[in-house]
C-alpha positions as CSV (number, residue, x, y, z in Angstrom):
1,X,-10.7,-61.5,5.5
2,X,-7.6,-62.3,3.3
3,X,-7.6,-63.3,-0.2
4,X,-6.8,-66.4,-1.7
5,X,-4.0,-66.4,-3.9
6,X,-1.8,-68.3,-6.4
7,X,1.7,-67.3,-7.6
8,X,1.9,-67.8,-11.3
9,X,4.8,-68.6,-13.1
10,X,4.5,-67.1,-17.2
11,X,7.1,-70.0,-19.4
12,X,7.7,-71.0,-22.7
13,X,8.1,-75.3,-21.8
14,X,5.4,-76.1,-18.7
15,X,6.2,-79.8,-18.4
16,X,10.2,-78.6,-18.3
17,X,8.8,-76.0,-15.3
18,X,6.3,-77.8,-13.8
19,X,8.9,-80.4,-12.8
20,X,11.4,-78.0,-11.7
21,X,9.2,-76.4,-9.3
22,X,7.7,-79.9,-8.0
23,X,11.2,-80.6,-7.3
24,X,12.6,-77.0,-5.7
25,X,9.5,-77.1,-3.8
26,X,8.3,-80.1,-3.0
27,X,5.1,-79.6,-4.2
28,X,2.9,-82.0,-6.2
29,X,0.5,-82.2,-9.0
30,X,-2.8,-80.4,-8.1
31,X,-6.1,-82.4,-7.9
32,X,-8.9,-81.4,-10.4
33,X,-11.2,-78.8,-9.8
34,X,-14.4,-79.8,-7.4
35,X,-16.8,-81.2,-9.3
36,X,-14.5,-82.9,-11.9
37,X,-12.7,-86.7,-11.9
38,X,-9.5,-85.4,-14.4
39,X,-8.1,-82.0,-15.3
40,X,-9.0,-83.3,-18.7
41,X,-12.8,-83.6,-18.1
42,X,-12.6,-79.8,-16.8
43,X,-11.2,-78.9,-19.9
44,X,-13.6,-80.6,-22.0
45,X,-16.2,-79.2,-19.5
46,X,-15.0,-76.0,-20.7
47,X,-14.7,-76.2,-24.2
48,X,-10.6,-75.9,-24.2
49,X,-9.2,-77.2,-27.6
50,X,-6.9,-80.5,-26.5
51,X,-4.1,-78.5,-28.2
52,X,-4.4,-76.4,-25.6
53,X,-4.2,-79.1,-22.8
54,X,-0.6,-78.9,-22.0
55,X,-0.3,-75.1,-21.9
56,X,-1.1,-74.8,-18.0
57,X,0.0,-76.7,-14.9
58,X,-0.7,-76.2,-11.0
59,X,1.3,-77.7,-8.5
60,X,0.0,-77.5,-4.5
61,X,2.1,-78.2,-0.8
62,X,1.1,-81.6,-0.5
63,X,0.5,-80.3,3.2
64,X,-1.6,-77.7,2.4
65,X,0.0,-74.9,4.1
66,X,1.5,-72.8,1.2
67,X,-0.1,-71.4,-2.1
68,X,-0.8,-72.9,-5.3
69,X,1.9,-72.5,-8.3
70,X,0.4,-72.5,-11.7
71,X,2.3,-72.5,-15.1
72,X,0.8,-71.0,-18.0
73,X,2.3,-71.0,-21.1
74,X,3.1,-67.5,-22.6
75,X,4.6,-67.2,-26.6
76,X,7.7,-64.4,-25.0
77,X,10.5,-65.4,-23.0
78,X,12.1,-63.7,-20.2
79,X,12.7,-60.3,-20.6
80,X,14.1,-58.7,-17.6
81,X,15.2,-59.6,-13.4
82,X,12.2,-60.4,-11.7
83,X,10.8,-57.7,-9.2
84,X,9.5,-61.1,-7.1
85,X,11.5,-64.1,-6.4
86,X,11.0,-67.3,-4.2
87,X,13.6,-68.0,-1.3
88,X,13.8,-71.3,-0.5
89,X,14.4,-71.6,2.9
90,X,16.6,-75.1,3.2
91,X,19.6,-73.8,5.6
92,X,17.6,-73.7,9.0
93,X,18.3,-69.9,9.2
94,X,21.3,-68.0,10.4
95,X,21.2,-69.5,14.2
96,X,22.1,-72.9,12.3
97,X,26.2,-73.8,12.4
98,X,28.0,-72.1,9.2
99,X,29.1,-75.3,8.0
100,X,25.5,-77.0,8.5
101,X,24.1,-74.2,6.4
102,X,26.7,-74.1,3.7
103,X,26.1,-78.3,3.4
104,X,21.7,-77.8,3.4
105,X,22.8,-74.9,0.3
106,X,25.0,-76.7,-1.2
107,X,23.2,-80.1,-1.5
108,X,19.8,-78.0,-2.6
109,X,22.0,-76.0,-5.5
110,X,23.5,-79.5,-6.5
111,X,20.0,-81.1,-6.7
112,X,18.7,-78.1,-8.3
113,X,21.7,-77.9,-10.8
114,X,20.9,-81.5,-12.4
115,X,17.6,-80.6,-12.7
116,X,17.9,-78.2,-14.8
117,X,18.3,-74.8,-12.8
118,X,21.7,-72.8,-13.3
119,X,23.5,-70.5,-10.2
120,X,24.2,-67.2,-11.1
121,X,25.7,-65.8,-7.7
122,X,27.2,-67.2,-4.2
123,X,27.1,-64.6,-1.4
124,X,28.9,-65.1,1.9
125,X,28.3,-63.2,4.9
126,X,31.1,-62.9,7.8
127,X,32.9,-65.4,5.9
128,X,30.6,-68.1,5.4
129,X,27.8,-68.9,2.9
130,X,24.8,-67.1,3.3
131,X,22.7,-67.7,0.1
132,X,23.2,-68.6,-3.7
133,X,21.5,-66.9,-6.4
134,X,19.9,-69.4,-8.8
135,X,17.7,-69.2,-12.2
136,X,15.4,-72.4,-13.0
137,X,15.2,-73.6,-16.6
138,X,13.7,-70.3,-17.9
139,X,16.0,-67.7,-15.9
140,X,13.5,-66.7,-13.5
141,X,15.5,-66.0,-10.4
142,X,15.1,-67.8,-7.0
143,X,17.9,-67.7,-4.3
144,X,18.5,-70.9,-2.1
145,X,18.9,-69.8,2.0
């Protein structure tokens, strides 16, 4: 049997990540915990002080499919070039026309740009655009495919 899992993202600002990541992903705001009507009556529940309220977020695949990001606020920045990173997978692959794929790229970077997230690298293969290397608000990098 697999294990459930979550990918958590360590930042300084959660609202300013939180919406990034709804954005780059698609995702949206989780639902409360079973059990409870509002995050904020599962805090409560569990004794966190309300200045403590806005140090977390989880965002989930509307459809389901894909795993839970969460936010949680740490007091250090970004230190060093993360050992994990997210692709996101807009181009339709390599089988997809060059031009197709540089246009899917290129309208995700834009999107991504003005909200926030900064590119650090474009990499061709055979001449055409294969990827770009992108940081979101915090410099964690992500590449867009």
């Amino acid at each position: 049997m697999a294990t459930p899992w979550t990918l958590t993202l360590d930042c300084n600002d959660v609202p300013v990540m939180a919406g990034f990541w709804r954005l780059a992903l698609g995702y949206v705001d989780s639902p409360p915990p079973d059990g409870w009507s509002s995050w904020e009556d599962w805090l409560r529940d569990l004794e966190v002080p309300e200045d403590e309220w806005g140090d977390g977020a989880s965002l989930t695949d509307p459809d389901g499919l894909r795993p839970t990001l969460s936010m949680l606020k740490v007091p250090e920045g970004k230190s060093a070039k993360n050992r994990l990173h997210l692709d996101l997978q807009v181009s339709g692959g390599r089988r997809v026309d060059p031009e197709v794929r540089r246009q899917r790229i290129e309208a995700t970077v834009a999107e991504l740009t003005a909200a926030g997230g900064s590119v650090l690298e474009r990499l061709d293969l055979l001449g055409a655009l294969d990827h770009v290397v992108m940081a979101d608000p915090e410099g964690n990098e992500f590449c867009v495919v």
